[in-house]
C-alpha positions in Angstrom: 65.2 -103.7 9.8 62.7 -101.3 11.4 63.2 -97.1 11.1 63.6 -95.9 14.0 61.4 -92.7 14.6 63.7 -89.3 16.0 61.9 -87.7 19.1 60.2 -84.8 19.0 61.6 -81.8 18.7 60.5 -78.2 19.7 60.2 -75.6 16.9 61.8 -73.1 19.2 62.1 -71.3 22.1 59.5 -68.2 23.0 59.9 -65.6 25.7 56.5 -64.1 26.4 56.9 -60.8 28.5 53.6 -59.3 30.1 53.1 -58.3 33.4 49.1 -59.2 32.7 48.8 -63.4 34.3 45.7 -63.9 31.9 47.4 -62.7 28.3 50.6 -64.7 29.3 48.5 -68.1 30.0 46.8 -67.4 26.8 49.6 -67.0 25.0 51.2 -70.0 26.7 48.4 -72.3 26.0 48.5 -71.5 22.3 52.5 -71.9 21.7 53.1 -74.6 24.1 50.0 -76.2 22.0 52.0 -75.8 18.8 54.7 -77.6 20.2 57.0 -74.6 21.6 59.7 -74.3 24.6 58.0 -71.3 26.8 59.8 -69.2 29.0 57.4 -66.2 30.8 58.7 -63.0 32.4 56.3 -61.2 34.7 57.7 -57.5 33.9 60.6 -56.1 31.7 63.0 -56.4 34.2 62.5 -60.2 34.5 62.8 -60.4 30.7 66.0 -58.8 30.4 66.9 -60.8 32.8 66.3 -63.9 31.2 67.7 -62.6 27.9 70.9 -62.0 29.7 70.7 -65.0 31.4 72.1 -68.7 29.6 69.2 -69.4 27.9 68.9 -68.9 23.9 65.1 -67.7 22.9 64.4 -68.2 18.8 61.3 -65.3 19.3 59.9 -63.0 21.9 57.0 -61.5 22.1 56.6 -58.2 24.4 54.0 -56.2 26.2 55.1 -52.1 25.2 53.5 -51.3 29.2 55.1 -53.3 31.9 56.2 -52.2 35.0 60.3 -51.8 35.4 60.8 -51.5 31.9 59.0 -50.8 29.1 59.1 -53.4 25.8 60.9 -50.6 24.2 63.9 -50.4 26.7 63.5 -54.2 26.4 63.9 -54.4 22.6 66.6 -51.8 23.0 68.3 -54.6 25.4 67.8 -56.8 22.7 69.6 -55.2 20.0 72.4 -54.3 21.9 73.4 -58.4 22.6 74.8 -59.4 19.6 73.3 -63.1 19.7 69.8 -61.7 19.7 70.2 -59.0 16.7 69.0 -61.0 14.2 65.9 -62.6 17.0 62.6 -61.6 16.1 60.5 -59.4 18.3 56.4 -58.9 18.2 55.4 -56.2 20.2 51.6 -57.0 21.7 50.2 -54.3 23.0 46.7 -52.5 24.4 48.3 -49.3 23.1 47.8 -48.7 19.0 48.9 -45.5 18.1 51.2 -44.5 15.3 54.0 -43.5 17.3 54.3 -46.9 19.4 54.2 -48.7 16.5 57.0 -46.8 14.3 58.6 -46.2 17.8 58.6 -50.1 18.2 59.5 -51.1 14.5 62.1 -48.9 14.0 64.1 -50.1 16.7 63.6 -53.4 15.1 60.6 -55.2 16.1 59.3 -57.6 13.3 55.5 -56.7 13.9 53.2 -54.7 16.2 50.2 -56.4 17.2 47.2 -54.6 19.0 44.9 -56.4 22.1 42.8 -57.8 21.9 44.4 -59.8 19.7 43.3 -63.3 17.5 45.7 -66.1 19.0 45.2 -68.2 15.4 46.7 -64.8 13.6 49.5 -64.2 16.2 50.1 -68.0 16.0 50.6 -67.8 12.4 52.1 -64.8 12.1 54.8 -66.1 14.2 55.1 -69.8 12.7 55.4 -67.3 9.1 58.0 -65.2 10.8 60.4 -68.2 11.6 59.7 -70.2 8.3 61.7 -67.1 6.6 64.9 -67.5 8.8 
């Protein structure tokens, strides 16, 4: 009797919000590289969109500047659908003051994460992130 192997399986689902093309194909390259479903949206508007729409997302990272909506008022959005209270949320962002970053964590965002940024860390930061759910 031979053991038959299971398929492959993702290790979730990632929605990468940045209205910047070259920051999302980085950051598509890396997670699709590790073996993760990616979903981009091109502005906040597009992300909340997606969020709202029938799709399920285990993480998302967000831009804090995009055009339509900021990442805040889209981690606000988040935290008001009950299936994604619990979702983790990096924010990546150019900006690094002290005020973005409480502003961002303490409406729930699991880390705050300044460009540019090191695609091993992020990667690991968010493989570390979903290990403790």
């Amino acid at each position: 009797m031979t053991e038959q192997s299971e398929p492959a399986t993702s290790p979730g689902r990632i929605l990468v919000a940045d209205d910047e093309p070259h920051i999302r194909r980085v950051l598509l390259t890396i997670l699709k590289s590790a073996s993760y479903e990616v979903c981009e949206a091109l502005d906040g508007r597009d992300a909340m969109a997606q969020l709202d729409g029938e799709a399920m997302f285990d993480f998302v990272l967000l831009d804090l500047m995009m055009p339509y909506a900021s990442g805040i008022e889209v981690l606000e959005h988040i935290r008001t659908h009950e299936r994604y209270d619990d979702t983790p949320v990096i924010i990546l962002t150019a900006k690094g003051q002290d005020a973005d970053r409480d502003a961002a964590l303490a409406r729930g965002a699991v880390d705050f994460m300044t460009k540019p940024f090191s695609p091993k860390k992020l990667l690991l930061r968010i493989q570390e992130i979903l290990a403790e759910r």
